[in-house]
N, C-alpha and C positions, 0 to 999 in steps of 0.2 A: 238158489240153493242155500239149506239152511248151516249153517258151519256148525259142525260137531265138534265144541268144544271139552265137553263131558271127555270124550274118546281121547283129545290130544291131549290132557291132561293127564288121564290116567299112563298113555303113551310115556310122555315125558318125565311122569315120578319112574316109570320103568326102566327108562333109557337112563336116567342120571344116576337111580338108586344102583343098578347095574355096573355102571361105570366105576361108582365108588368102591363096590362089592370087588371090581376085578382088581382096581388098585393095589384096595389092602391084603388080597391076599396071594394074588400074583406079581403083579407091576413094582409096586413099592419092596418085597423083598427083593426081588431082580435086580432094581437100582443099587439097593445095598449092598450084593453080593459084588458088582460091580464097582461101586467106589473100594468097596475092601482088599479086589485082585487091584485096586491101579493103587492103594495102599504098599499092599504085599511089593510093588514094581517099585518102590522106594517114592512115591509122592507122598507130599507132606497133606494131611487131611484137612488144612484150609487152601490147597492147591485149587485152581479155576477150574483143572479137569473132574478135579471129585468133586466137587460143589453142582459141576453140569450133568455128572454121572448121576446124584442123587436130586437132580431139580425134577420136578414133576412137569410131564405135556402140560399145555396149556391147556387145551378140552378136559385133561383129568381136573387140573384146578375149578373150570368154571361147573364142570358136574357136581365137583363136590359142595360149594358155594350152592347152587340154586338148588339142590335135592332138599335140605330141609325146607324151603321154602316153597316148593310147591309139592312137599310131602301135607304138610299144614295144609293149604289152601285147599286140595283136594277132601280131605278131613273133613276141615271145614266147609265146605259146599258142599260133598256129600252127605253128611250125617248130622249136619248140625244146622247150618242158615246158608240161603243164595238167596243174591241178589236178581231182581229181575227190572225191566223196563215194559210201562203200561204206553203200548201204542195205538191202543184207538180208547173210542170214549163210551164203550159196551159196559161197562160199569161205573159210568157217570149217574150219579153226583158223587157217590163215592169216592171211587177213583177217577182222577184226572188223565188224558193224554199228557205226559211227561213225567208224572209219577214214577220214580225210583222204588223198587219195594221193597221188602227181607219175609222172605217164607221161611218158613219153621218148618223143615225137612224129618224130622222125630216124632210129631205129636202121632201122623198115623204107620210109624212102624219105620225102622231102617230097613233103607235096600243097600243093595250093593250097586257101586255107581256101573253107570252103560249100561249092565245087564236088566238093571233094575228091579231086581228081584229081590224081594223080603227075606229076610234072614231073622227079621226081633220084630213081634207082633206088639205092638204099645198100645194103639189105642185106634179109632175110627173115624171120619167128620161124622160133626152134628149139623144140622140142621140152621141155616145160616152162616156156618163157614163158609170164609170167602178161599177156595182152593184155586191154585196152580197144578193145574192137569197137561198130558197129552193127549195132543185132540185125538178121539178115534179114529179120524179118518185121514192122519198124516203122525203119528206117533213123535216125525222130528220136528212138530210145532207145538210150543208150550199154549194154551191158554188159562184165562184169568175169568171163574165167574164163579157167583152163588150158591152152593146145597141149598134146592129148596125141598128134592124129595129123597128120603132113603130106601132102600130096600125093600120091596114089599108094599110101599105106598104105593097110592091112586091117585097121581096130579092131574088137576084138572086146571085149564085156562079160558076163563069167559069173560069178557066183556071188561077189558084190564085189569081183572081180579083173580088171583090163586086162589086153587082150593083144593086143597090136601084132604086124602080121605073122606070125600063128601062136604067138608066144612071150609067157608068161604075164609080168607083172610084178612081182616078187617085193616083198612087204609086210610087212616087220617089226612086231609088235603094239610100242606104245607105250604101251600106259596105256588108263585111263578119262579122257575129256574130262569135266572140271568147270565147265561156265557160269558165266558173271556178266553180269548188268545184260543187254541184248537178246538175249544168245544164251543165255540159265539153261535155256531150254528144251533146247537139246542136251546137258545134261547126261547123262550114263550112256554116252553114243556111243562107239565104241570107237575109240581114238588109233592109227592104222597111219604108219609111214614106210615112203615109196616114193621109187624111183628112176626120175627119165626124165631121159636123156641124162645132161649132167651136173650135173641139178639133182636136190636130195636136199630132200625136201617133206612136209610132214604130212596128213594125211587124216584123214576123219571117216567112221564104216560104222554102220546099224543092223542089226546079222546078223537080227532079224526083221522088218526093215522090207523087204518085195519092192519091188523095182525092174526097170526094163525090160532086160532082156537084149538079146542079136542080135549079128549082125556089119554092119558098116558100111565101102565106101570110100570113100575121100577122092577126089574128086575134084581135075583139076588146076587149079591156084591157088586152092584151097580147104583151109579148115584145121578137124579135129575135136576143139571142144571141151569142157571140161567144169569143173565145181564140185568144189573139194578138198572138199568138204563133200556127200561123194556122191548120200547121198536123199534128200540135201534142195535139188537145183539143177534148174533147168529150161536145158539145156545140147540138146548139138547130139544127144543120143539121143534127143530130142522131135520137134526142132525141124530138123534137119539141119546142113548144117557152111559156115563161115563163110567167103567171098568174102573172095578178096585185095583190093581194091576198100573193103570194109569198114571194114577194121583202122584204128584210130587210133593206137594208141600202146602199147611197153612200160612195167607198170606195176614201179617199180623202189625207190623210197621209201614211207616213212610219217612225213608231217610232222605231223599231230596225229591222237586220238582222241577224241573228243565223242561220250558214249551218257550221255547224261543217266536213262536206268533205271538206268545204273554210279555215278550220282553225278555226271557232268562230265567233265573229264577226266582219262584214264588216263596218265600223264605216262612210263610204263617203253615204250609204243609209240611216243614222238616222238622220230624218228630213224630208226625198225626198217628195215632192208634185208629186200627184199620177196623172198623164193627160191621 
């Protein structure tokens, strides 16, 4: 079961903000009106009973304490950057199994958190974005792969080659992929550079590994994606292609890598800009 954090967040800025709200302007005059009749009863106002009369609950104190801080952090992960973790190697060479990331929740439009609905239209992926979706076919599982068709395109997949609108997408060989630590296994896989739009990307092919061919359109406001890490991704030639509605966020940084089969961490990926 996948834990909805989205949800208990917004929950708990509700419960804290709430708490504070009843404080000030029920609880907290009550204590005062209270120290002031044990006043009025002749106690002296640094007395221990008017000091307890006006001490705040404890739950009131730690509400008020953590409300600004997960007022923030909700903020921030909804509208602005979230962190995610890369757990398989579907967009390998790219990204690695342990890869930390920071998506950019803004570029295609604010929603409102849980409901997920757009409220500020900004802008759209292009072609080569590497996006953070929910998958279509479990909503509370995030995935992690490529635009490589938008709206209206005609992706075709043959013979380890895209080809968008009719026209093939030219793949320069790069090498043999050498694995380490959770990806050893793709080792031998053949390193290709491709171009979409204006992003320049590395790939992963096994020339005897079959995979599913065909032609595919995009529907509109729907986007066709897939794994720099070709046969080894379960992407929208399975599965179909991803609802605008979906999308959560471009993925744009890499702030740590933790593969513990590596050793720990790889310290030459904290930082890496994500192409």
């Amino acid at each position: 079961m996948n834990f909805d954090f989205p949800t208990l967040l917004v929950a708990a800025t509700f419960f804290t903000g709430l708490a504070w709200a009843t404080d000030a302007l029920v609880l907290a005059p009550r204590r005062v009106r209270n120290a002031r009749q044990l006043e009025r009863q002749g106690m002296s106002p640094e007395s221990r009973e008017v000091a307890a009369a006006l001490k705040e609950p404890t739950w009131i104190e730690y509400c008020k304490s953590f409300f600004p801080v997960i007022l923030a952090v909700l903020l921030l992960r909804s509208f602005l950057i979230e962190p995610f973790r890369i757990p398989s190697g579907s967009m390998m060479p790219t990204l690695l199994v342990g890869d930390f990331i920071l998506v950019n929740k803004f570029d295609y439009g604010i929603r409102l958190p849980v409901l997920n609905k757009k409220i500020i239209d900004i802008g759209e992926p292009s072609r080569g974005d590497v996006v953070v979706f929910r998958y279509p076919k479990d909503p509370s599982v995030d995935y992690i792969k490529r635009v490589v068709g938008l709206p209206g395109d005609r992706i075709g997949y043959y013979n380890k080659i895209l080809h968008i609108n009719g026209k093939p997408i030219a793949q320069v060989p790069a090498g043999v992929f050498v694995g380490k630590g959770s990806g050893v296994s793709m080792s031998g896989a053949g390193e290709r550079q491709e171009q979409l739009g204006d992003v320049q990307h590395q790939i992963l092919v096994m020339p005897r590994t079959p995979g599913l061919e065909g032609e595919f359109v995009v529907p509109e406001n729907e986007y066709f994606v897939m794994g720099d890490n070709r046969d080894n991704s379960n992407d929208s030639r399975y599965w179909g292609t991803v609802p605008e509605e979906n999308l959560v966020g471009k993925a744009f940084r890499i702030w740590m890598n933790w593969d513990s089969a590596n050793g720990g961490i790889e310290w030459d990926r904290i930082g890496r800009k994500i192409q």
